[in-house]
N, CA, C and O atoms as a Tinker XYZ file with bonds, in Angstrom:
   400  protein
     1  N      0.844000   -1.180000    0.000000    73     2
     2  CA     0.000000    0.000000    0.000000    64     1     3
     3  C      0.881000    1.233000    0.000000    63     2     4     5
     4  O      2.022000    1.157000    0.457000    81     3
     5  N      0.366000    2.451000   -0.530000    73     3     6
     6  CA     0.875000    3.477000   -0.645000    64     5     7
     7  C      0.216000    4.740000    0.214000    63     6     8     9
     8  O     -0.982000    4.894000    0.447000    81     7
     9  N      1.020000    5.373000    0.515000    73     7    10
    10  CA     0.241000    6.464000    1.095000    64     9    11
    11  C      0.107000    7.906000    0.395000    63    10    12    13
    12  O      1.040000    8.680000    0.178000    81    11
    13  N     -1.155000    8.087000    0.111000    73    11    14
    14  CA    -1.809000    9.250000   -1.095000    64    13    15
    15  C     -2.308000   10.567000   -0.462000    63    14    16    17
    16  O     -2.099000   10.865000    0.714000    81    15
    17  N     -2.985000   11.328000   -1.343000    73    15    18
    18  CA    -3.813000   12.100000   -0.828000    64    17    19
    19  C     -5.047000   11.838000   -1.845000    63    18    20    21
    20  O     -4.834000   11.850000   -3.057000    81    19
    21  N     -6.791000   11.519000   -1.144000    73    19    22
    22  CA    -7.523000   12.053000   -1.732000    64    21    23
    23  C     -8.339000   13.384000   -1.766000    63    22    24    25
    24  O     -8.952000   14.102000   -0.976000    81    23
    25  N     -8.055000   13.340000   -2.970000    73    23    26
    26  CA    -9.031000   14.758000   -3.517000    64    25    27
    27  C    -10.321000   14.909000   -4.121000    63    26    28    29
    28  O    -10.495000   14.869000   -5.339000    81    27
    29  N    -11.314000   15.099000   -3.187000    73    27    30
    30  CA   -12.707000   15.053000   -3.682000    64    29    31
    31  C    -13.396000   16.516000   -4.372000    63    30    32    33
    32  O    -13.624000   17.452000   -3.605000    81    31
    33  N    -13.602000   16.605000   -5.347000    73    31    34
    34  CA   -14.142000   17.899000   -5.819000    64    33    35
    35  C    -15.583000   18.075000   -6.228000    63    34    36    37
    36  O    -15.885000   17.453000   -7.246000    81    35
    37  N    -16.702000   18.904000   -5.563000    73    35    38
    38  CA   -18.013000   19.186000   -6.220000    64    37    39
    39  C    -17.980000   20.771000   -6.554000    63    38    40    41
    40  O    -17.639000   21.815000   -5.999000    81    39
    41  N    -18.819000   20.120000   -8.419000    73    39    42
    42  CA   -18.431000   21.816000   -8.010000    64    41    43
    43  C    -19.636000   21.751000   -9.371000    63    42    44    45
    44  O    -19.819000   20.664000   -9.918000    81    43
    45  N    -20.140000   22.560000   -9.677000    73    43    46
    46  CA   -21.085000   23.005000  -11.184000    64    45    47
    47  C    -20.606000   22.388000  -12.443000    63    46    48    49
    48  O    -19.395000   22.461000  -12.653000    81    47
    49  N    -21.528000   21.655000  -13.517000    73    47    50
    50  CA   -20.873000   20.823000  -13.536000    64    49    51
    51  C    -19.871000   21.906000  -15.000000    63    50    52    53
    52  O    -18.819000   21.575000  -15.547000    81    51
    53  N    -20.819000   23.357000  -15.283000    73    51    54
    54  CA   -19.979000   24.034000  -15.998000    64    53    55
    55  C    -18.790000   24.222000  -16.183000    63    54    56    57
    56  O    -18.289000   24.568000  -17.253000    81    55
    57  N    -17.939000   23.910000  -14.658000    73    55    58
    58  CA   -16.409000   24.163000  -14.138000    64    57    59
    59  C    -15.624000   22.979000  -14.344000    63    58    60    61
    60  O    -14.425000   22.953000  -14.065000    81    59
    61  N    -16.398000   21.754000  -14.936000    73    59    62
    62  CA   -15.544000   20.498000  -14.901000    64    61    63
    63  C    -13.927000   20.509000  -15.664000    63    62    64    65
    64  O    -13.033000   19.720000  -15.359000    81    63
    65  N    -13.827000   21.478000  -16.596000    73    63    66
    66  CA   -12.898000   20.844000  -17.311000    64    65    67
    67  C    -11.793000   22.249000  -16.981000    63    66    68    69
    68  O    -10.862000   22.427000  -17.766000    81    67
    69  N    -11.922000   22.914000  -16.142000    73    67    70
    70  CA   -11.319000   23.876000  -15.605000    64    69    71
    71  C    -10.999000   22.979000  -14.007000    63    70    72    73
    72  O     -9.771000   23.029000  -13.945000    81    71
    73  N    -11.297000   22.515000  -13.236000    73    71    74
    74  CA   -10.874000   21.456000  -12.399000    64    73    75
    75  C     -9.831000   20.512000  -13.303000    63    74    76    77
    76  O     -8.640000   20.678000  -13.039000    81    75
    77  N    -10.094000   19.728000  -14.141000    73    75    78
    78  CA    -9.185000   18.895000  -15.071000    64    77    79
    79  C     -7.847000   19.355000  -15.828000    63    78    80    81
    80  O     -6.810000   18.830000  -16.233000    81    79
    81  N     -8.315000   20.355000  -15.802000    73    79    82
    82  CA    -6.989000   21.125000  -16.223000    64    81    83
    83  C     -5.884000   21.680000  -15.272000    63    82    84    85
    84  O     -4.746000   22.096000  -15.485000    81    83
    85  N     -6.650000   21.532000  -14.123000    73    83    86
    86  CA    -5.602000   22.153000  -12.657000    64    85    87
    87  C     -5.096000   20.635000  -12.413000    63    86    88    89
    88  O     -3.950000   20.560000  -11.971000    81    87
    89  N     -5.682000   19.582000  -12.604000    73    87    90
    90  CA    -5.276000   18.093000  -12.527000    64    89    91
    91  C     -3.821000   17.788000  -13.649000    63    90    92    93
    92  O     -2.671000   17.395000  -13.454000    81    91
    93  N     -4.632000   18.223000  -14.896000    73    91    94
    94  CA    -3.471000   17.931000  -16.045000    64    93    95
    95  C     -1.866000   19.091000  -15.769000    63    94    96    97
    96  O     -0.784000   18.668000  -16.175000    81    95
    97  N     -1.932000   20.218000  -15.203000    73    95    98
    98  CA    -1.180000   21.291000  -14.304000    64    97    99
    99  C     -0.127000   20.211000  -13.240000    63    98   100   101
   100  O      1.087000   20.336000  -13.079000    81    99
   101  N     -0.774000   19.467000  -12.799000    73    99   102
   102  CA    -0.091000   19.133000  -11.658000    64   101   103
   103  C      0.264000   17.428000  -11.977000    63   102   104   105
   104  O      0.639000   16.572000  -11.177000    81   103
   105  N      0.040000   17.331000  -13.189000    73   103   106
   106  CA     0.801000   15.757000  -13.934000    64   105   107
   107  C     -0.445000   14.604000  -13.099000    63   106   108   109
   108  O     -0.072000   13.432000  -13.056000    81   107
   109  N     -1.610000   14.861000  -12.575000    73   107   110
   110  CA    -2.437000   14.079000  -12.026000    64   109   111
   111  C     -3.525000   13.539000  -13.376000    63   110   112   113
   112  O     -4.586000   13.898000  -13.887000    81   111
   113  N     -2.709000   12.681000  -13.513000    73   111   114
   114  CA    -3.740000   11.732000  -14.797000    64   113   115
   115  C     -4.742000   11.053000  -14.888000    63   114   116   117
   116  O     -5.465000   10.932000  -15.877000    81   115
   117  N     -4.902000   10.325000  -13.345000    73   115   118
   118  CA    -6.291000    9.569000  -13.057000    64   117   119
   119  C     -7.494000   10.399000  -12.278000    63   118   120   121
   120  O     -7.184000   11.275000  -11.471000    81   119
   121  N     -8.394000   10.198000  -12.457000    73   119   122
   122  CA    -9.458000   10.702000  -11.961000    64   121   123
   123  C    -10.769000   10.048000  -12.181000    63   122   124   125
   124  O    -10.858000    9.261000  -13.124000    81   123
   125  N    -11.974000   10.314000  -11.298000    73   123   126
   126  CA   -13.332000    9.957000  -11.749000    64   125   127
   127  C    -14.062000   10.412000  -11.333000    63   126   128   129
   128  O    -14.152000   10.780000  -10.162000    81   127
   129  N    -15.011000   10.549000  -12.417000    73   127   130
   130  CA   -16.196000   11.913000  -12.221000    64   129   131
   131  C    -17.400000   11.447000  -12.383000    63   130   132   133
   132  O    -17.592000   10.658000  -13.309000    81   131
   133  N    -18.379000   11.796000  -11.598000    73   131   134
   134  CA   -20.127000   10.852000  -11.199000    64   133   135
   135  C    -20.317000   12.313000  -11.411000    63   134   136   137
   136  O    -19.875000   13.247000  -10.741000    81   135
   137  N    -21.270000   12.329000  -12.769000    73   135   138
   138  CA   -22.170000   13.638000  -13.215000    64   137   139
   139  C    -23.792000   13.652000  -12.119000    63   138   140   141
   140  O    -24.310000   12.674000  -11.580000    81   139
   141  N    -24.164000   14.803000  -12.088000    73   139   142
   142  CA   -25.330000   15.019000  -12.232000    64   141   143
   143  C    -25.857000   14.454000  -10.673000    63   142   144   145
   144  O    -26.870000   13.800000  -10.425000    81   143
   145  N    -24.930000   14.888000   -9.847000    73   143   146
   146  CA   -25.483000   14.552000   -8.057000    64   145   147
   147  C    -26.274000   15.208000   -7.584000    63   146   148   149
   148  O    -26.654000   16.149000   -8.280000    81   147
   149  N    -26.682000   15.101000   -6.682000    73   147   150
   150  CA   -27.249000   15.565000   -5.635000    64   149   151
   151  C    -27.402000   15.290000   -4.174000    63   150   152   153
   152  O    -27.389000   14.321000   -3.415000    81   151
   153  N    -27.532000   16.414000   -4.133000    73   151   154
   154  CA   -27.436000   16.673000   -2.427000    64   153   155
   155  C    -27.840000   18.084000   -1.340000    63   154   156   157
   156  O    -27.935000   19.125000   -1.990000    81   155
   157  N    -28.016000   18.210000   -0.240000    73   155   158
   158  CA   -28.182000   19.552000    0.274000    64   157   159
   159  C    -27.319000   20.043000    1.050000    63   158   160   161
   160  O    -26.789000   19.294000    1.871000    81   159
   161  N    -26.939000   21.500000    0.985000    73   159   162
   162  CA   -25.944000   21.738000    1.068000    64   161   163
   163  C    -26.001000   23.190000    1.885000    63   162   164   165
   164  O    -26.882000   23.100000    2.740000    81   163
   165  N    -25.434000   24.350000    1.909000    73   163   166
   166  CA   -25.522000   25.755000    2.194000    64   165   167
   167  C    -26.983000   26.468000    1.429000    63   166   168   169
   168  O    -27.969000   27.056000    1.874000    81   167
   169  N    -26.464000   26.014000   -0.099000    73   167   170
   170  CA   -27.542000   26.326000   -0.830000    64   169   171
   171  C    -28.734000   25.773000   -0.909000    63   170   172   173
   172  O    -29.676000   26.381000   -1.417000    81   171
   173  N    -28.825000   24.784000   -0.511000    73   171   174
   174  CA   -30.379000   24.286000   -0.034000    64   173   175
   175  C    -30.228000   22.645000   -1.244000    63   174   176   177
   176  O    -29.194000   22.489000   -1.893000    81   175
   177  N    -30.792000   22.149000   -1.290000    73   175   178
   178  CA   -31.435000   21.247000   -2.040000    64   177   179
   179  C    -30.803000   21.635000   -3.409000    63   178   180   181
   180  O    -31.040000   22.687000   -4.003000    81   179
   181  N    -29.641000   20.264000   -3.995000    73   179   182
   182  CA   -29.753000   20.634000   -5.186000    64   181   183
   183  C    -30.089000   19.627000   -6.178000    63   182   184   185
   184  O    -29.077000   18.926000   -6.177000    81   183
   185  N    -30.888000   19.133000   -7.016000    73   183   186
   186  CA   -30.992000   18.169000   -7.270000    64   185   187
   187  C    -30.718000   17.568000   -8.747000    63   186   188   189
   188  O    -30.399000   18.378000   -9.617000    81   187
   189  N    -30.819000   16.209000   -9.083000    73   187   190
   190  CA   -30.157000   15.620000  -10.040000    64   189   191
   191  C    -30.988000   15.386000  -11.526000    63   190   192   193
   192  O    -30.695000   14.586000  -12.415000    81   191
   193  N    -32.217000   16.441000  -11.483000    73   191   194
   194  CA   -33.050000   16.619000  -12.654000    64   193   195
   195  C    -33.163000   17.635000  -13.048000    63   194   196   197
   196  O    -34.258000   17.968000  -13.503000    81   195
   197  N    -32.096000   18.527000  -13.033000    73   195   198
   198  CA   -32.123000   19.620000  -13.662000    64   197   199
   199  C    -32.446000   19.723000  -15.044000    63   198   200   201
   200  O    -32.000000   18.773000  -15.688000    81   199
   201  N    -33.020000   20.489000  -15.654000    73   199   202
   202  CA   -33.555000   20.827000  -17.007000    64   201   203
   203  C    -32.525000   20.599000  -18.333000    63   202   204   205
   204  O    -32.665000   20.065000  -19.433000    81   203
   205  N    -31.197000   21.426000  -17.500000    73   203   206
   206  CA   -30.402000   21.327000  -19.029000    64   205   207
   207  C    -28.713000   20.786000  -17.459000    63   206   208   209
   208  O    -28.661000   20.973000  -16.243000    81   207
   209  N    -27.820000   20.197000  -18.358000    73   207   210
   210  CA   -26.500000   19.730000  -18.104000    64   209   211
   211  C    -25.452000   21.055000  -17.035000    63   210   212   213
   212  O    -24.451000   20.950000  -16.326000    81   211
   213  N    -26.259000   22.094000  -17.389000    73   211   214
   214  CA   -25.128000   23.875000  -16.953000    64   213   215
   215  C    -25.684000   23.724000  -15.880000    63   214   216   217
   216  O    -24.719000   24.099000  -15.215000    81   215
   217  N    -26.841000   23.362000  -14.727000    73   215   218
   218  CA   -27.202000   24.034000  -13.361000    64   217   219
   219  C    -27.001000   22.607000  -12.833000    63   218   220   221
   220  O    -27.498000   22.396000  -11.726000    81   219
   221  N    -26.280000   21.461000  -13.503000    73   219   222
   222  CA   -26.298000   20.762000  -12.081000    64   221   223
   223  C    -24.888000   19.809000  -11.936000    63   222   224   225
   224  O    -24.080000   19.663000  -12.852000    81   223
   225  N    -24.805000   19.364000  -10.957000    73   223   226
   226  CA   -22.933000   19.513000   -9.998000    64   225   227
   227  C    -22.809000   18.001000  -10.377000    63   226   228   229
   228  O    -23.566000   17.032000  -10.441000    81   227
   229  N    -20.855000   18.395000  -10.701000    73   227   230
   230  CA   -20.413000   17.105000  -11.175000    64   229   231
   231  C    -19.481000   16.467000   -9.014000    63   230   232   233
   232  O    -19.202000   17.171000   -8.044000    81   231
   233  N    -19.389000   15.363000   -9.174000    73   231   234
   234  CA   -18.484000   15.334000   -8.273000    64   233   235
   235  C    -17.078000   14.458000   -9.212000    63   234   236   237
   236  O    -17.299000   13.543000  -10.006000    81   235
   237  N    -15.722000   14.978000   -8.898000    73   235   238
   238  CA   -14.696000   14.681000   -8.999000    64   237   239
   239  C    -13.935000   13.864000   -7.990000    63   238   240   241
   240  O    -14.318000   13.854000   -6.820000    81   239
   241  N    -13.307000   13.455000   -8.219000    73   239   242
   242  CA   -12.353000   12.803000   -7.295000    64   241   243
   243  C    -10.855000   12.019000   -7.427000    63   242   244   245
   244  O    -11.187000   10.844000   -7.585000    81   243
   245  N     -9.621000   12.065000   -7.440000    73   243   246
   246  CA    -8.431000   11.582000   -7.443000    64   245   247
   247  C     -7.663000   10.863000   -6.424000    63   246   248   249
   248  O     -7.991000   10.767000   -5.242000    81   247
   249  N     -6.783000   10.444000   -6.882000    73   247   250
   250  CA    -5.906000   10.006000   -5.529000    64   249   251
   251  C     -4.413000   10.257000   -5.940000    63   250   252   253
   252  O     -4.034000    9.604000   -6.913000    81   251
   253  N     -3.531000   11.078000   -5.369000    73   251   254
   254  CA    -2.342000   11.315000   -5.979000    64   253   255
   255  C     -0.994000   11.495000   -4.812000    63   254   256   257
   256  O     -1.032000   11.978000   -3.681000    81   255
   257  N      0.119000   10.935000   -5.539000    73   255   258
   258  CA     1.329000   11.443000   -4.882000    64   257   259
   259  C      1.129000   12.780000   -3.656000    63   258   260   261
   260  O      0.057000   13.368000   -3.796000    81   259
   261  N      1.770000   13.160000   -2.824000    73   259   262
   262  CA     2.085000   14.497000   -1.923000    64   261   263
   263  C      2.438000   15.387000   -2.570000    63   262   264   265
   264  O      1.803000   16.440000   -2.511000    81   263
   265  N      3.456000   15.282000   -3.322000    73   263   266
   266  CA     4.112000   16.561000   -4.351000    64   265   267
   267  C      2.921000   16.671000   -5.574000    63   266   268   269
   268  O      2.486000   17.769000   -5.922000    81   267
   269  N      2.507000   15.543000   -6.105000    73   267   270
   270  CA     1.057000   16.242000   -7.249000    64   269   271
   271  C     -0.202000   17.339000   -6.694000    63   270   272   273
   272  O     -0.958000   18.124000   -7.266000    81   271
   273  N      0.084000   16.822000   -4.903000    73   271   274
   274  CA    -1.044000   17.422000   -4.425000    64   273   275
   275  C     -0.646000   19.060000   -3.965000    63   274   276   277
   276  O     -1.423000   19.964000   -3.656000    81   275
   277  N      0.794000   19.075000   -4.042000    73   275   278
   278  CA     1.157000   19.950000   -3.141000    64   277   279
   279  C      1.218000   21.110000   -4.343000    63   278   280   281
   280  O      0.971000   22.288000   -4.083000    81   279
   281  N      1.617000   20.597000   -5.860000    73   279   282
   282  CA     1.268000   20.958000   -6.851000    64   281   283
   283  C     -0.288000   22.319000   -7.355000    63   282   284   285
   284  O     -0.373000   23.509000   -7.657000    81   283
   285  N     -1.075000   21.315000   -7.195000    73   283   286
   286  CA    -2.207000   21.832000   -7.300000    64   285   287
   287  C     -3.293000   22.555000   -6.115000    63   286   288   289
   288  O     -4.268000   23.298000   -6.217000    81   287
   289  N     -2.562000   21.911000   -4.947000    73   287   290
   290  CA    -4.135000   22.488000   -4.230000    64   289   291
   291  C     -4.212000   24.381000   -4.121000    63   290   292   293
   292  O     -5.251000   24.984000   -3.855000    81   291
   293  N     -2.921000   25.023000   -4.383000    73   291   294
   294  CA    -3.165000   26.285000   -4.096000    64   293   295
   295  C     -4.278000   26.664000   -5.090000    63   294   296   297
   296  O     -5.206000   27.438000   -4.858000    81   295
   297  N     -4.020000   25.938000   -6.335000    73   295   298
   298  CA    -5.284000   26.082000   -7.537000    64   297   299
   299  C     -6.259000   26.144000   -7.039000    63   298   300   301
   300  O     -6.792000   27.222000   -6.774000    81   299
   301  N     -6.910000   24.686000   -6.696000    73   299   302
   302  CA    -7.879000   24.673000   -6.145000    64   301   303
   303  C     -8.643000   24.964000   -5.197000    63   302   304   305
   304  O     -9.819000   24.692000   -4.952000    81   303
   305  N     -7.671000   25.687000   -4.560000    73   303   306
   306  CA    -7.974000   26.727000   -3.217000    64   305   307
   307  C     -8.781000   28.004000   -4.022000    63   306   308   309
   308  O     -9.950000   28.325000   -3.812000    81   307
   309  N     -7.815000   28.672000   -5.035000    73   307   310
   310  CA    -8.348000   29.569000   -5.379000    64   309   311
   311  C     -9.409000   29.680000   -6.761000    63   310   312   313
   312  O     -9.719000   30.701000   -7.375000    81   311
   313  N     -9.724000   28.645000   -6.945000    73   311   314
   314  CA   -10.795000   28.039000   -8.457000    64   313   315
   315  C    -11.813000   27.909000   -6.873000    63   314   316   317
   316  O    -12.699000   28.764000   -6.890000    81   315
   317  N    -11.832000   27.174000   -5.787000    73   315   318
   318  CA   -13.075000   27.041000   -5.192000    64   317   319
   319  C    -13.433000   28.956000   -4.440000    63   318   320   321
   320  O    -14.599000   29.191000   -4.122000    81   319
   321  N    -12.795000   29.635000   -4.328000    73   319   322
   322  CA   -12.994000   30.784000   -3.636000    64   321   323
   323  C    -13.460000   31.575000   -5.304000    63   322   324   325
   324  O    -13.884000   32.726000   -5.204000    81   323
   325  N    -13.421000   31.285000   -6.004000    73   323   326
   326  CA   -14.030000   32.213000   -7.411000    64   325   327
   327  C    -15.196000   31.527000   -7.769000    63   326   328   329
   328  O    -16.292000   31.990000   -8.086000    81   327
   329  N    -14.866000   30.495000   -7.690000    73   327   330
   330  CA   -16.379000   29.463000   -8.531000    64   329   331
   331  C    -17.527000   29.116000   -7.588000    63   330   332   333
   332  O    -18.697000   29.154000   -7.968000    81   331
   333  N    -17.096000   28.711000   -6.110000    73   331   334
   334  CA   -18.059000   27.627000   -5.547000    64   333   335
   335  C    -17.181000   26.450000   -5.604000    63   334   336   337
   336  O    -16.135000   26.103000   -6.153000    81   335
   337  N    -18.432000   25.798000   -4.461000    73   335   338
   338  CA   -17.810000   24.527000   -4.743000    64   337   339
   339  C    -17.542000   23.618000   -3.667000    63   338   340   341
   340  O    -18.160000   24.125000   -2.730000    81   339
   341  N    -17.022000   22.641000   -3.269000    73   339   342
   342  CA   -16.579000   22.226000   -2.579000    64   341   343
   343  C    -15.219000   21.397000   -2.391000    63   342   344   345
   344  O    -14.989000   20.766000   -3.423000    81   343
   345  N    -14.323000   21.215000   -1.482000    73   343   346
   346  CA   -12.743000   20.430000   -2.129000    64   345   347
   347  C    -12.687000   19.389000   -0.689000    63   346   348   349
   348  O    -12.584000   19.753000    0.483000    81   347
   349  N    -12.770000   18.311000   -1.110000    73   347   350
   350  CA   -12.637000   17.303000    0.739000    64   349   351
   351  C    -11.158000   17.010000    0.382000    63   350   352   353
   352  O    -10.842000   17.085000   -0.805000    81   351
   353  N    -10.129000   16.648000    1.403000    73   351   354
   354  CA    -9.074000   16.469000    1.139000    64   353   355
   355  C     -8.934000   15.323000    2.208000    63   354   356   357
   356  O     -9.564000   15.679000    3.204000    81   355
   357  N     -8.436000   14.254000    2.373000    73   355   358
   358  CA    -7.822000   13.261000    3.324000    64   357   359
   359  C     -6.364000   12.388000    2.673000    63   358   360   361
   360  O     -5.968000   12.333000    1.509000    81   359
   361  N     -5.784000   11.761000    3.930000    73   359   362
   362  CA    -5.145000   10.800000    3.994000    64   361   363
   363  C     -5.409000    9.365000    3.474000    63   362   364   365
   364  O     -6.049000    8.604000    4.200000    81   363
   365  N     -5.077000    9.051000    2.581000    73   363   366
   366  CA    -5.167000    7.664000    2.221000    64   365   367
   367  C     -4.590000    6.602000    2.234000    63   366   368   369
   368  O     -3.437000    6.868000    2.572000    81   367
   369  N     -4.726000    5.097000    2.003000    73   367   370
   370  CA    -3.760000    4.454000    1.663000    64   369   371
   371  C     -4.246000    3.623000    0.176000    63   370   372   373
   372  O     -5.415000    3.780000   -0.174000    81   371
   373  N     -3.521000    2.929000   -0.501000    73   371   374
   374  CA    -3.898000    2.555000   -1.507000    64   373   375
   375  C     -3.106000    1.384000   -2.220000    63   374   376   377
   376  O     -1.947000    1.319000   -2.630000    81   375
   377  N     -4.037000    0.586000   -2.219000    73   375   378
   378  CA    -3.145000   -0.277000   -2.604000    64   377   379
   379  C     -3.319000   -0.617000   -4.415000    63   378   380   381
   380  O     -4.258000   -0.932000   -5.145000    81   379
   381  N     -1.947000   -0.367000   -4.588000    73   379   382
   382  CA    -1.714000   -0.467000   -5.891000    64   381   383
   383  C     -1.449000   -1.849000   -6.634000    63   382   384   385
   384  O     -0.721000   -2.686000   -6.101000    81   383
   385  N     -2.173000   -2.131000   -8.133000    73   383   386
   386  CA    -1.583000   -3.359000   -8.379000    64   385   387
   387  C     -0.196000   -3.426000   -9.278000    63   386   388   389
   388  O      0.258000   -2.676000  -10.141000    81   387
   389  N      0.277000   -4.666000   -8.687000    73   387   390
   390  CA     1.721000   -4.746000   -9.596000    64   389   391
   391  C      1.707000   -5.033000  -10.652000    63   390   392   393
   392  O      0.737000   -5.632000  -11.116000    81   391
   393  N      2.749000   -4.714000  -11.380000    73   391   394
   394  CA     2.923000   -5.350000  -12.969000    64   393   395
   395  C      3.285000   -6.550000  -12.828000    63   394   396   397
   396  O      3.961000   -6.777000  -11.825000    81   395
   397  N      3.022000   -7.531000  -13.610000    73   395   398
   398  CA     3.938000   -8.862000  -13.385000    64   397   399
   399  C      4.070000   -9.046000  -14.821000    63   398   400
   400  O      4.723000   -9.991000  -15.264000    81   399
């Protein structure tokens, strides 16, 4: 096992590829993204039938090296203080599979 950081990101799902690009910034190649969540929040109730794809929240999420993270999070510090949003950050472990 390895020890990571995960990075959880919700955010509109308009902002997705502006998140991905602070990922591709910081050499973080894997990721996975569950469109169209919901949940309640500050803003009240947001939910997963929105009319059109622009008013409703993607969640993101990675798992990366210390230095990829240490890389990017000032980004994402300051992409969540302009946009919204939300950023969970923890300790992980992970176990990776080997090549054989």
């Amino acid at each position: 096992m390895e020890k990571m950081k995960k990075v959880e990101v919700i955010i509109e799902s308009i902002y997705t590829n502006r998140v991905l690009e602070i990922f591709k910034e910081a050499d973080v190649t894997g990721y996975t993204i569950i469109r169209d969540i919901e949940g309640y929040g500050s803003h009240g109730l947001k939910t997963a039938d929105e009319a059109n794809d622009l008013l409703s929240n993607n969640y993101i999420f990675t798992v990366c090296r210390e230095e990829k993270f240490e890389r990017m999070i000032e980004k994402i510090r300051a992409f969540i203080d302009r946009y919204g949003g939300k950023c969970i950050i923890s300790d992980s472990l992970v176990l990776l599979h080997e090549k054989k």
